[in-house]
N, CA, C and O atoms as a GROMACS GRO file, in nm:
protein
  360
    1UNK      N    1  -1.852  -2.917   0.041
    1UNK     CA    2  -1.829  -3.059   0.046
    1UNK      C    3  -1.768  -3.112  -0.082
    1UNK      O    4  -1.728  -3.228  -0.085
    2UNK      N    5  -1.756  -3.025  -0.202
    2UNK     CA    6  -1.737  -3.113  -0.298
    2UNK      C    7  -1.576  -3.100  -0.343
    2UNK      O    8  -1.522  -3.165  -0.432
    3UNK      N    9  -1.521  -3.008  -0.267
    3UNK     CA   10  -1.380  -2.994  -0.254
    3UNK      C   11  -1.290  -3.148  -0.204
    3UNK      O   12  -1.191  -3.193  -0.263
    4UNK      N   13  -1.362  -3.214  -0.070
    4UNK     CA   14  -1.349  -3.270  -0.007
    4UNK      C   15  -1.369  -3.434  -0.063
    4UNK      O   16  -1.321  -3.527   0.001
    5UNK      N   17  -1.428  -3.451  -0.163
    5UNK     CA   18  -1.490  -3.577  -0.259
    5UNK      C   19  -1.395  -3.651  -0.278
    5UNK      O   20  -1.302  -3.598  -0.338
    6UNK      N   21  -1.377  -3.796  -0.238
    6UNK     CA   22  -1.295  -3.879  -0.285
    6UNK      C   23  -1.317  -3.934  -0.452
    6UNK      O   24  -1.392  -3.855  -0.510
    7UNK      N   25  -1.284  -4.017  -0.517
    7UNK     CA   26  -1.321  -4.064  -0.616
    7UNK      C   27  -1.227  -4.158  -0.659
    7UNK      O   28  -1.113  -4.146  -0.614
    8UNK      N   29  -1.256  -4.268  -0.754
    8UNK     CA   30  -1.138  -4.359  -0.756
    8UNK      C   31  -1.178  -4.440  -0.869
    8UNK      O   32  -1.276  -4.512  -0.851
    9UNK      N   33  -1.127  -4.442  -0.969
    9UNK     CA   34  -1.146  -4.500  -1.092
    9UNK      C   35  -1.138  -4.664  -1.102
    9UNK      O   36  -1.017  -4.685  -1.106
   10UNK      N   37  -1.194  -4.771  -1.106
   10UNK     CA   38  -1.154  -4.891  -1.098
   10UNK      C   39  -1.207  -4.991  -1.220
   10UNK      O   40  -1.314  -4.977  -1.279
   11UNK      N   41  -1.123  -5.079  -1.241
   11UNK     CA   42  -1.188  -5.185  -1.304
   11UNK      C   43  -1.257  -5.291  -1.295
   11UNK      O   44  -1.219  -5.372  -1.211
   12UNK      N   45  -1.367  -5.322  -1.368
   12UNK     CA   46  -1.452  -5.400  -1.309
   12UNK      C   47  -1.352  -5.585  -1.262
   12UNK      O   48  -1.415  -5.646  -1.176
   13UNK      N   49  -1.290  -5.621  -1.285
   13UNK     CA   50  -1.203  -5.721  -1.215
   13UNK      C   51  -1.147  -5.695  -1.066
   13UNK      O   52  -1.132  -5.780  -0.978
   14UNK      N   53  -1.121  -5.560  -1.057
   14UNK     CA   54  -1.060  -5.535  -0.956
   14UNK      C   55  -1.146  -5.524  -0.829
   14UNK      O   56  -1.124  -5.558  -0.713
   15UNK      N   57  -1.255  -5.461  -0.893
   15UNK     CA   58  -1.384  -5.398  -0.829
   15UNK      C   59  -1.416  -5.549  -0.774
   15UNK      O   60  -1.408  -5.572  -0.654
   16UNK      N   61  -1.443  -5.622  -0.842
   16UNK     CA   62  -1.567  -5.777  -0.847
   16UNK      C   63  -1.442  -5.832  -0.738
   16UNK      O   64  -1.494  -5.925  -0.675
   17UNK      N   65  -1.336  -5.818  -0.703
   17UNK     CA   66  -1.244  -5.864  -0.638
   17UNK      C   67  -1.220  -5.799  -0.475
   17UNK      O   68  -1.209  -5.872  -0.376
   18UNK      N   69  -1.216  -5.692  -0.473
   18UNK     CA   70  -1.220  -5.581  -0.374
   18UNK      C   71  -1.368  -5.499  -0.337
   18UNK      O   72  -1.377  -5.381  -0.302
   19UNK      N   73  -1.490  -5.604  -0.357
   19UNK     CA   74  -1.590  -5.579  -0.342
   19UNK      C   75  -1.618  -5.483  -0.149
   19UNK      O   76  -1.655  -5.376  -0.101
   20UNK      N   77  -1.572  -5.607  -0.110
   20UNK     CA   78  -1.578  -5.583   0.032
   20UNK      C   79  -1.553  -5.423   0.115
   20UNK      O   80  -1.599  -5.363   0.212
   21UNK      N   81  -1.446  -5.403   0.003
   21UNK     CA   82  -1.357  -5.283   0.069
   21UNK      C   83  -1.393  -5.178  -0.002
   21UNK      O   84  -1.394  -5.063   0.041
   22UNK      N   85  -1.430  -5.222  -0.142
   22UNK     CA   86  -1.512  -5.089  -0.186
   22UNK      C   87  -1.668  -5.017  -0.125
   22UNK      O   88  -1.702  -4.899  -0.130
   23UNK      N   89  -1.741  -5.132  -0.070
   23UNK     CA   90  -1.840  -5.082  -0.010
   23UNK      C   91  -1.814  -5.006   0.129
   23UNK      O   92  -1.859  -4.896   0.160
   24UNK      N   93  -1.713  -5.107   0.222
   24UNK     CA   94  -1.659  -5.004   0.406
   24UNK      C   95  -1.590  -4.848   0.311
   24UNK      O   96  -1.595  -4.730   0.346
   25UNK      N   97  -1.550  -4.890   0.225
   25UNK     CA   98  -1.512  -4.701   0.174
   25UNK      C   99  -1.592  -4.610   0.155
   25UNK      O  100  -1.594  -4.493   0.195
   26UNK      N  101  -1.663  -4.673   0.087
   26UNK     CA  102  -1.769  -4.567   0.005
   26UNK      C  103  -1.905  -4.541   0.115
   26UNK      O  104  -1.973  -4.439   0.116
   27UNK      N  105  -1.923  -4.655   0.200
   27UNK     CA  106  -2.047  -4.627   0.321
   27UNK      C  107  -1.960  -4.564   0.428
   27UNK      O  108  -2.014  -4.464   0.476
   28UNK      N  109  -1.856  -4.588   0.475
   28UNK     CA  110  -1.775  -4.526   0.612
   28UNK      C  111  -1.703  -4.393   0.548
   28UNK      O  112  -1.698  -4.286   0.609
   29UNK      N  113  -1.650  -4.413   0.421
   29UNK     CA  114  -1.515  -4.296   0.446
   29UNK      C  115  -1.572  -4.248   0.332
   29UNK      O  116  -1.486  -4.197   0.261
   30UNK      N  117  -1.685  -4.242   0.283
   30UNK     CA  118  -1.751  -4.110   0.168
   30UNK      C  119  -1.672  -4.129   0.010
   30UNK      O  120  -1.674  -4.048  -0.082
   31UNK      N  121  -1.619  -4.230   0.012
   31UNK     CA  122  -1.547  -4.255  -0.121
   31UNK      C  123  -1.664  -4.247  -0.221
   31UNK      O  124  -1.776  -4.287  -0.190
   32UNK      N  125  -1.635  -4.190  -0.352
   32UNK     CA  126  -1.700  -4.270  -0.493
   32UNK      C  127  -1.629  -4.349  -0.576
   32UNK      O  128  -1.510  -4.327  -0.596
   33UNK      N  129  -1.694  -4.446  -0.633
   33UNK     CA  130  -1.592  -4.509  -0.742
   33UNK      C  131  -1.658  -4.545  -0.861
   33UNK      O  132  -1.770  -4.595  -0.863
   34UNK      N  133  -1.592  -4.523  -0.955
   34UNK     CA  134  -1.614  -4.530  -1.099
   34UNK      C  135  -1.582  -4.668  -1.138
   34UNK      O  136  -1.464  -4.706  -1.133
   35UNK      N  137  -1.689  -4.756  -1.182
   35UNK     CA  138  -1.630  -4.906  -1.219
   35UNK      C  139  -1.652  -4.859  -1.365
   35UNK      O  140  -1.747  -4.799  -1.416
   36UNK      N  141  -1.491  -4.923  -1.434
   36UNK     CA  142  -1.514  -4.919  -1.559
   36UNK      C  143  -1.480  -5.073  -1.600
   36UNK      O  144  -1.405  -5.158  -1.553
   37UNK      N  145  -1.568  -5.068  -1.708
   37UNK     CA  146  -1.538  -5.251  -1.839
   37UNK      C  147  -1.463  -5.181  -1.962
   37UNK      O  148  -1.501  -5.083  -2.027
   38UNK      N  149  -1.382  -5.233  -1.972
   38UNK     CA  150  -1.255  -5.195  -2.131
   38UNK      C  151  -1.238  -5.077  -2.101
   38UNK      O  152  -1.226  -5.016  -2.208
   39UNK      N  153  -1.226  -4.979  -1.982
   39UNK     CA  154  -1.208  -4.854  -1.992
   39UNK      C  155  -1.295  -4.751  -2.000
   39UNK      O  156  -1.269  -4.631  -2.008
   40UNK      N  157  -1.432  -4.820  -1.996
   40UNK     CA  158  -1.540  -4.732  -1.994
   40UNK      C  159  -1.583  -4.729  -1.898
   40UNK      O  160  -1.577  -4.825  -1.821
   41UNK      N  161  -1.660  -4.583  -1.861
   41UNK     CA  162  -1.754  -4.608  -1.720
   41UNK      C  163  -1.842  -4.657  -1.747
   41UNK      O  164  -1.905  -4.617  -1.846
   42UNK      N  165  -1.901  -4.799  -1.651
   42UNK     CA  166  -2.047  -4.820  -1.639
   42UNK      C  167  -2.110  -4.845  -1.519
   42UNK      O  168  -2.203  -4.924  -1.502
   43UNK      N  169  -2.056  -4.773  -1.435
   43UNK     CA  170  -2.143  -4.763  -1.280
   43UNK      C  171  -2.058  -4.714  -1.205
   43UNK      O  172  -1.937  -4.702  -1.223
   44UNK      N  173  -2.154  -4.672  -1.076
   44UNK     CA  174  -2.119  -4.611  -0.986
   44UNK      C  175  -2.124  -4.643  -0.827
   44UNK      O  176  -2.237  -4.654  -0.780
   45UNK      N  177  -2.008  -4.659  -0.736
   45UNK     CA  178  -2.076  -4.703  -0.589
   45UNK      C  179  -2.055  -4.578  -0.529
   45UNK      O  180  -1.944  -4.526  -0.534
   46UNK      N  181  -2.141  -4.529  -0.479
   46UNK     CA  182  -2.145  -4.443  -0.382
   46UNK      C  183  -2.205  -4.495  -0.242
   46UNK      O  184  -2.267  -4.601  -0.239
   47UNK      N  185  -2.187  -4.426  -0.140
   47UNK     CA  186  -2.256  -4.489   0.020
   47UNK      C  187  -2.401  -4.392   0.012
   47UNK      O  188  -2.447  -4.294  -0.047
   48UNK      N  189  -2.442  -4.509   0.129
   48UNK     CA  190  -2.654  -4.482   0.080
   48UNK      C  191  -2.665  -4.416   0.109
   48UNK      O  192  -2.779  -4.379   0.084
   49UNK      N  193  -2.574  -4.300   0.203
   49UNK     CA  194  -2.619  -4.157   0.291
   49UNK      C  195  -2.607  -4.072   0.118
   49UNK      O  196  -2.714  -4.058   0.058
   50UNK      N  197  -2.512  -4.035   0.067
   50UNK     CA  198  -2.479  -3.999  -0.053
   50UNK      C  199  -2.579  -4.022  -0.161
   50UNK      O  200  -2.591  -3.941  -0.253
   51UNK      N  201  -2.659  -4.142  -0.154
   51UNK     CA  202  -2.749  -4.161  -0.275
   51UNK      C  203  -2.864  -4.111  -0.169
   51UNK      O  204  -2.966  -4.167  -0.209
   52UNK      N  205  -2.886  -4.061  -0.095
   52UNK     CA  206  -3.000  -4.065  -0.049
   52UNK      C  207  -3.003  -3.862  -0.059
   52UNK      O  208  -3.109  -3.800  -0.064
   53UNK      N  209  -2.891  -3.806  -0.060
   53UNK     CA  210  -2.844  -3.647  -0.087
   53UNK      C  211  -2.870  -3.649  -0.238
   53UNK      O  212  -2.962  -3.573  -0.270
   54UNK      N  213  -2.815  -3.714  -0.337
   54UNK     CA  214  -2.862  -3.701  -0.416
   54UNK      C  215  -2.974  -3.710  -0.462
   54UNK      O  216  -2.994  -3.629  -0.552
   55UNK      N  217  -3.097  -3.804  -0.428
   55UNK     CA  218  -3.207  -3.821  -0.459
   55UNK      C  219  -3.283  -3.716  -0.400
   55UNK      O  220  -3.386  -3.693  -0.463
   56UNK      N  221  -3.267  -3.650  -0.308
   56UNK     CA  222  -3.326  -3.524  -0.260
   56UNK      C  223  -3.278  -3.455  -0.337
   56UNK      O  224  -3.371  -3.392  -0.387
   57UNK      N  225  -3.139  -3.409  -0.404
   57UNK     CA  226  -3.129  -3.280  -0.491
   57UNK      C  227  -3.176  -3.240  -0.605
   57UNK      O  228  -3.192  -3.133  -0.666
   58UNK      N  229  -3.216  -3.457  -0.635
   58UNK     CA  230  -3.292  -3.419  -0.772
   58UNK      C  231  -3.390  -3.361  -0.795
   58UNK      O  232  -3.419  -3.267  -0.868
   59UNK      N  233  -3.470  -3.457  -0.691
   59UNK     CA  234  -3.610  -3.386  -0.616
   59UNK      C  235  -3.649  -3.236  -0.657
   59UNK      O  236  -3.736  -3.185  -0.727
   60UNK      N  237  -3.518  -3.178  -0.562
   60UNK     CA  238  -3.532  -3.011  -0.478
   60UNK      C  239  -3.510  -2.948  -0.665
   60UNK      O  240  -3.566  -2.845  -0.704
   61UNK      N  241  -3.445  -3.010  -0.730
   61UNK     CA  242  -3.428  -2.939  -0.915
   61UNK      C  243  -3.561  -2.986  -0.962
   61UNK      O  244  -3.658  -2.913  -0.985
   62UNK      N  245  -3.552  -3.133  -0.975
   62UNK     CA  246  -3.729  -3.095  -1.032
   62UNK      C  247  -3.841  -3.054  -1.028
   62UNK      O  248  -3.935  -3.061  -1.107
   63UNK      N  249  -3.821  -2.979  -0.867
   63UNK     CA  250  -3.930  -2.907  -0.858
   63UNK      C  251  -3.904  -2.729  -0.887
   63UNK      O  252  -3.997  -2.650  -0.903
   64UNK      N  253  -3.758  -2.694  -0.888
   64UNK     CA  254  -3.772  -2.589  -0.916
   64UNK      C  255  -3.779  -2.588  -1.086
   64UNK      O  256  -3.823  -2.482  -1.131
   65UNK      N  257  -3.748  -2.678  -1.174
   65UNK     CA  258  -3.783  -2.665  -1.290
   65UNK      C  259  -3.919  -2.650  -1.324
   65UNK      O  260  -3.952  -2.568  -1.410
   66UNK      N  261  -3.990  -2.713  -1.275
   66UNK     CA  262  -4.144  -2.733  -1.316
   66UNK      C  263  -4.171  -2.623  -1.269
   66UNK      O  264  -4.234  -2.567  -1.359
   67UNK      N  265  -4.161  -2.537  -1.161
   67UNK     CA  266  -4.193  -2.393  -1.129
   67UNK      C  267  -4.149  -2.271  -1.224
   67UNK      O  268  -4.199  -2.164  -1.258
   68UNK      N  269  -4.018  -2.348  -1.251
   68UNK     CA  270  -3.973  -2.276  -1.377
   68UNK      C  271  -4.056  -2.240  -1.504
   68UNK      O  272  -4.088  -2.135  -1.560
   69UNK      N  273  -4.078  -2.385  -1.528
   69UNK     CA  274  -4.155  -2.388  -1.653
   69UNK      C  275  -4.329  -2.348  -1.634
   69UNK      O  276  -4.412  -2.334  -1.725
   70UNK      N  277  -4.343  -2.338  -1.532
   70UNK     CA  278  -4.502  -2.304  -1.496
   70UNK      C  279  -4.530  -2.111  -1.507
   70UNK      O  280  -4.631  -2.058  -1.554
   71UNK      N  281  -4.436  -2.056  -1.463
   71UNK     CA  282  -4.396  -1.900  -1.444
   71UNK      C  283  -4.413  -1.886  -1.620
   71UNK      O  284  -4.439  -1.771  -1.656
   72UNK      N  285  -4.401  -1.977  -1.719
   72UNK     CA  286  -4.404  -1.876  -1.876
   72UNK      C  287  -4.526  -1.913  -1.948
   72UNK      O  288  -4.560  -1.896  -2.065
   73UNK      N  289  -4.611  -1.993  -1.800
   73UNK     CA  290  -4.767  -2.037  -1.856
   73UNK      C  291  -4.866  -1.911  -1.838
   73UNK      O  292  -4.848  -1.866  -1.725
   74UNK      N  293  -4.941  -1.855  -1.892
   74UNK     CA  294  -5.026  -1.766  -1.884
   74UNK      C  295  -5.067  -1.756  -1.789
   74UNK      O  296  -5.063  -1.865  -1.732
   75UNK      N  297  -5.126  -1.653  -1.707
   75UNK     CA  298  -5.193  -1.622  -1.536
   75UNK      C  299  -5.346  -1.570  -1.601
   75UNK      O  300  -5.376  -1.508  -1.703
   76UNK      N  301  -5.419  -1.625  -1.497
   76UNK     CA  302  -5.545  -1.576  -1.517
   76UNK      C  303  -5.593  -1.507  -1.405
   76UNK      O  304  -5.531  -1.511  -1.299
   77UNK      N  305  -5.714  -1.434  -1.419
   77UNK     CA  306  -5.730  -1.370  -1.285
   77UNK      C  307  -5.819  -1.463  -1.188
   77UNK      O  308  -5.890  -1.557  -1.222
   78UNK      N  309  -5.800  -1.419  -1.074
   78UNK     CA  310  -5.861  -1.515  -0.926
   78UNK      C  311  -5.983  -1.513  -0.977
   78UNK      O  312  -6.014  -1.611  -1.045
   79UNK      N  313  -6.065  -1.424  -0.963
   79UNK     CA  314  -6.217  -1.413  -0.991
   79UNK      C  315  -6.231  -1.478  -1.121
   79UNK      O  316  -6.348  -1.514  -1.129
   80UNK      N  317  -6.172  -1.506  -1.216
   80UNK     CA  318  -6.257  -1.622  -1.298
   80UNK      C  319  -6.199  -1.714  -1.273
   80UNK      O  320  -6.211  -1.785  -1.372
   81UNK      N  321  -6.133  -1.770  -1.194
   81UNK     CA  322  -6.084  -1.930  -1.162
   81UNK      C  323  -6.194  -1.967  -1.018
   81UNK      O  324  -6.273  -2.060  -1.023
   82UNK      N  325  -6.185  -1.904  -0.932
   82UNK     CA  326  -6.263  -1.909  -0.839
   82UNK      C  327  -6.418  -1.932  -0.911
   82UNK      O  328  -6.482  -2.029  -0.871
   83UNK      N  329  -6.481  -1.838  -1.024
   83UNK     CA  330  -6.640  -1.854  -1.107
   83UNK      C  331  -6.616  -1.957  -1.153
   83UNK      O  332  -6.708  -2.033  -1.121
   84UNK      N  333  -6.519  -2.026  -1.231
   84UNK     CA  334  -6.532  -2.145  -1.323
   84UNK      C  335  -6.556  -2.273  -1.165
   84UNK      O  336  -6.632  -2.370  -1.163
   85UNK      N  337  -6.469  -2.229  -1.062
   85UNK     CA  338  -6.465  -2.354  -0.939
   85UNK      C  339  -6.649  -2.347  -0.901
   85UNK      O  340  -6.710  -2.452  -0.882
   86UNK      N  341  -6.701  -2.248  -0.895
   86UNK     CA  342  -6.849  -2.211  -0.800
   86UNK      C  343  -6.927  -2.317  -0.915
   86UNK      O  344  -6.977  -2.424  -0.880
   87UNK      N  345  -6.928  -2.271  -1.041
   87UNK     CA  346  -6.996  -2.320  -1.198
   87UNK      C  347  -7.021  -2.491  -1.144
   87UNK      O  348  -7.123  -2.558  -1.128
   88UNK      N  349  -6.872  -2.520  -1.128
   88UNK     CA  350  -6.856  -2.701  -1.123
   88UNK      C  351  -6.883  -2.741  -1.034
   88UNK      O  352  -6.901  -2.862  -1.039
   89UNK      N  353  -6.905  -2.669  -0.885
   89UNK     CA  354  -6.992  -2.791  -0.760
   89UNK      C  355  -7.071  -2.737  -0.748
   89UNK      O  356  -7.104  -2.732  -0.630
   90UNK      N  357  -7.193  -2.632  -0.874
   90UNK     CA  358  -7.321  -2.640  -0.879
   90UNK      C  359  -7.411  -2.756  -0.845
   90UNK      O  360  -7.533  -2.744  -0.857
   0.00000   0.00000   0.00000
């Protein structure tokens, strides 16, 4: 899909002007657009199907990071995690 990515650089005048048509793009025809002020980027419209892929991918990474980072935490054995669990609902 990412071959396929529209994208379209705009200025925020143009943007604040062509509001209408930037949103039927970016929700119907998968556009992104880059609003920039003096030439800088400072936001992004994407369509809600698109923010809603992304918010799952972040998801699906932050959880393989934290798995990541959990794998270089020390392992203990079952039988004393299981004795320390029996100990505490004495």
């Amino acid at each position: 899909m990412a071959s396929d990515v529209r994208a379209e650089k705009v200025d925020a005048t143009t943007a604040r002007a062509s509001l209408g048509e930037i949103l039927a793009r970016a929700r119907y025809g998968g556009w992104r657009f880059v609003i920039e002020q003096r030439g800088d980027p400072a936001a992004v419209v994407i369509g809600y199907e698109d923010y809603q892929r992304l918010l799952a991918l972040l998801e699906d990474l932050e959880d393989i990071r934290d798995m990541l980072e959990s794998e270089a935490e020390p392992a203990r054995p079952l039988s004393e995690y299981l004795a320390e669990r029996s100990q505490g609902s004495g």
